[in-house]
C-alpha positions, 0 to 999 in steps of 0.5 A, a space after each residue: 651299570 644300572 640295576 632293575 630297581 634304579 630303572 623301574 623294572 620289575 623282577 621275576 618275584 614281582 611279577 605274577 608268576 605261579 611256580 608249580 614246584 613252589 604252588 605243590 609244596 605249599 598245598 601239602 601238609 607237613 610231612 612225619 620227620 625223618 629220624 636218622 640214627 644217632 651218632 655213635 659216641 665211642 664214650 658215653 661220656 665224651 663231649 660231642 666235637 662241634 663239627 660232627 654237631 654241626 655235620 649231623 644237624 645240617 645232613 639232618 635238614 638236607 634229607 628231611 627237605 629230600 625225603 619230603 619232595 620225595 613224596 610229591 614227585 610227578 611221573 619224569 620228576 627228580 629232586 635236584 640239590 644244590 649245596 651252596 657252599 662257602 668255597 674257603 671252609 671245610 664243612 661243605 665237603 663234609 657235608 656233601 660225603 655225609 649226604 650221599 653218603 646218608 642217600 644211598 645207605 637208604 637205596 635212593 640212586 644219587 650221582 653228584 655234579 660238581 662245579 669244576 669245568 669238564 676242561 679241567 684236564 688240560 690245564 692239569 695236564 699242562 702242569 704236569 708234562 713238559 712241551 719238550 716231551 709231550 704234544 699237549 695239543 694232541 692230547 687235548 684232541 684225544 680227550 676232546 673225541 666223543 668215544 673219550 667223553 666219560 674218560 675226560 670228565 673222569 679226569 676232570 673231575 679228580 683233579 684238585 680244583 684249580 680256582 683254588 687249593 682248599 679242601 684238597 684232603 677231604 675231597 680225596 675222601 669224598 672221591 674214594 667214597 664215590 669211586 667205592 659205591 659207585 657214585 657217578 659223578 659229572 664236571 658241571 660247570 662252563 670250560 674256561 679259557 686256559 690260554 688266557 689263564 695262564 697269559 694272565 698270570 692265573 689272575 682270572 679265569 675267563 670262560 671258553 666262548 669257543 666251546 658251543 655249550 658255553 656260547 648257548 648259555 652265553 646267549 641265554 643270559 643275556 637275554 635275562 639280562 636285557 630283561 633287566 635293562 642291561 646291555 650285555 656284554 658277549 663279545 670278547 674275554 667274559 670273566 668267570 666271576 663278573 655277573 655275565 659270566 655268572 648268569 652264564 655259568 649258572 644257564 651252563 649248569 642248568 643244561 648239563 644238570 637237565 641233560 644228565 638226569 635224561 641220560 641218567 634215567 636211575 639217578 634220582 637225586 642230583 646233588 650239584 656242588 655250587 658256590 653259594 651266589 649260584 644257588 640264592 643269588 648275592 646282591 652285595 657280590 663284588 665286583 657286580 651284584 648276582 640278583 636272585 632271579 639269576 640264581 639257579 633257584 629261579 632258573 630251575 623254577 621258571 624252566 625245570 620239571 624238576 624239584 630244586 632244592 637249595 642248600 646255602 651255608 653260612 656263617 652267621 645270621 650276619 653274613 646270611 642277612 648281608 650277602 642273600 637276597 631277601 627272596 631266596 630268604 622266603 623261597 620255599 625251594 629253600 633250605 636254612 641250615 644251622 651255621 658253619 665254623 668259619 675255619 678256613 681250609 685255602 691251601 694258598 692263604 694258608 700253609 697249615 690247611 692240609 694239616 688242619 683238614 686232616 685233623 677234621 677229617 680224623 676228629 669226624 671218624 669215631 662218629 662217622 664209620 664210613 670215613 674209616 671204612 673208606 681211608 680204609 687204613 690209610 691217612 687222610 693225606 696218604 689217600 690224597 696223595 695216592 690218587 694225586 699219583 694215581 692220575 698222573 699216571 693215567 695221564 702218563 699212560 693216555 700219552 705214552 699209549 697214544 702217540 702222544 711223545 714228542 723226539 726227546 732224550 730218554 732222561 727227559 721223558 718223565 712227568 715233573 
């Protein structure tokens, strides 16, 4: 596949474009920093571990550049921020709790909108019921009805995610703070095809084009694409990771963060949780470049009233030189943030990850008091495996109370 550069075509960032979002912060003055507590050692002579070092400094720039754009609202304007994470390391989801956390201790109405696909109930309902015992496609139905609308994102969003098993333990935590302060939160990111998931032996993940949403943001980027000169592919399977169903997966989170903020009036800081190649683009992506000018950076510039903020962590000068475009490097949407430990927290890669979140989530508690507060005397590992218990049985009584039974013996009719 060609690239813009090979055939001439000129970027977005070539082009003569005036972003009124980047024009109004680069006419302002630079604004009192915002000085945020100290943490409290539990002795004065303790060393700071590097992970509460790490989560105060980069919660410290998230707010700043917040508080900042703040103060430049329009009338209608909301801030949206984009955490760019690195999917395979603990801290983000630190990092996420830590920002809400800090948001709405200062009264500022924050919801988050986090990259799982508003599906993600049929796959884990699939693994939890057997066909003898449940009508899974009825069950589907019922929670695809309209009146089921905020009961199905609700499920969706507390399942572990199902693209991967990291950063499960602190995820429990992060979701019993918002269910406690009554946080919303939305699933944000394009359905995929479960079906063709499961036939390919969980290998890819190929988004629902039967879903109208996903065909509108399928459409839409392909017409950036044939901007740039390519010919897009829009029939048949389109894998969620290739650069057609990244641009399209970003087009979908672009709508249904637009559509939340106009149904959520009161929200006025939209924390979206995305992977970093959809916050800044990443020209070295394999299998195929994700180029900055599709990255939710430029599309929220180029077609948002909002203010966009983007978060990407790294881990390293290294690894941010090599993966980022250089324009999100310049963009004053921007945000650098101090570099992260690569520990990685994948359940799959990694037999001891649950263990090794957990001693993360207790080594930030003396410095945090919210994460006591919120295990409220439970281990990290017991509160993720009572809400785990908790959905199964919401999931239970959804088909037990809804027809949902199939003829089965009576020793048979219980979850796996």
């Amino acid at each position: 596949m060609a690239d813009s550069e090979s055939l001439g075509i000129s970027t977005y960032a070539d082009q003569d474009i005036q972003d009124p979002n980047t024009a109004q912060l680069a006419q302002q003055p630079s604004l009192e920093p915002v000085f945020l507590p100290a943490i409290n050692l539990p002795f004065s002579d303790a060393p700071l571990p590097e992970a509460a070092v790490s989560l105060r400094q980069n919660t410290d720039i998230i707010l700043q550049g917040i508080h900042e754009r703040l103060k430049l609202l329009q009338p209608g304007q909301k801030i949206v921020v984009s955490l760019g994470e690195l999917h395979e390391n603990g801290h983000h989801v630190a990092l996420q709790t830590n920002v809400i956390h800090e948001l709405a201790e200062s009264g500022i109405n924050v919801a988050l909108a986090l990259e799982w696909p508003p599906n993600n109930i049929d796959l884990h309902s699939d693994e939890i019921f057997k066909p003898e015992t449940t009508d899974k496609e009825g069950m589907k139905t019922l929670l695809q009805a309209p009146w089921n609308a905020a009961l199905r994102d609700r499920l969706s969003a507390d399942t572990t995610p199902v693209r991967t098993g990291n950063a499960r333990i602190s995820r429990a935590l992060l979701h019993q703070y918002l269910d406690n302060n009554n946080i919303p939160v939305f699933c944000t990111d394009a359905p995929r095809d479960w079906g063709l998931y499961l036939q390919n032996n969980r290998s890819r993940q190929d988004l629902l084009t039967s879903d109208p949403d996903v065909s509108r943001a399928i459409e839409a980027a392909a017409e950036i694409l044939r901007e740039f000169g390519f010919v897009p592919q829009t029939e048949g399977p389109i894998d969620s990771l290739g650069q057609m169903g990244m641009l399209a997966r970003n087009m979908y989170m672009f709508d249904r963060a637009e559509n939340i903020l106009q149904d959520n009036p009161e929200v006025q800081v939209l924390f979206i949780e995305a992977g970093r190649a959809h916050v800044t683009g990443n020209h070295a992506l394999i299998p195929e470049r994700s180029w900055y000018e599709h990255s939710l950076n430029a599309i929220f510039a180029r077609r948002s009233q909002h203010l966009f903020v983007g978060a990407p962590l790294y881990k390293s000068e290294k690894d941010k030189l090599d993966s980022t475009p250089v324009q999100a490097l310049t963009d004053p949407h921007t945000l650098h943030l101090e570099y992260t430990d690569a520990t990685g927290f994948s359940s799959i890669t990694d037999q001891t990850a649950d263990e090794r979140e957990a001693v993360l989530i207790e080594s930030l508690a003396p410095y945090f008091p919210y994460i006591e507060e919120t295990l409220a005397g439970q281990t990290p590992k017991q509160l993720f495996e009572a809400r785990s218990e908790t959905l199964r049985l919401a999931l239970r009584d959804l088909r037990d109370n809804n027809g949902l039974l199939l003829t089965a013996p009576e020793n048979a009719l219980t979850p796996q």
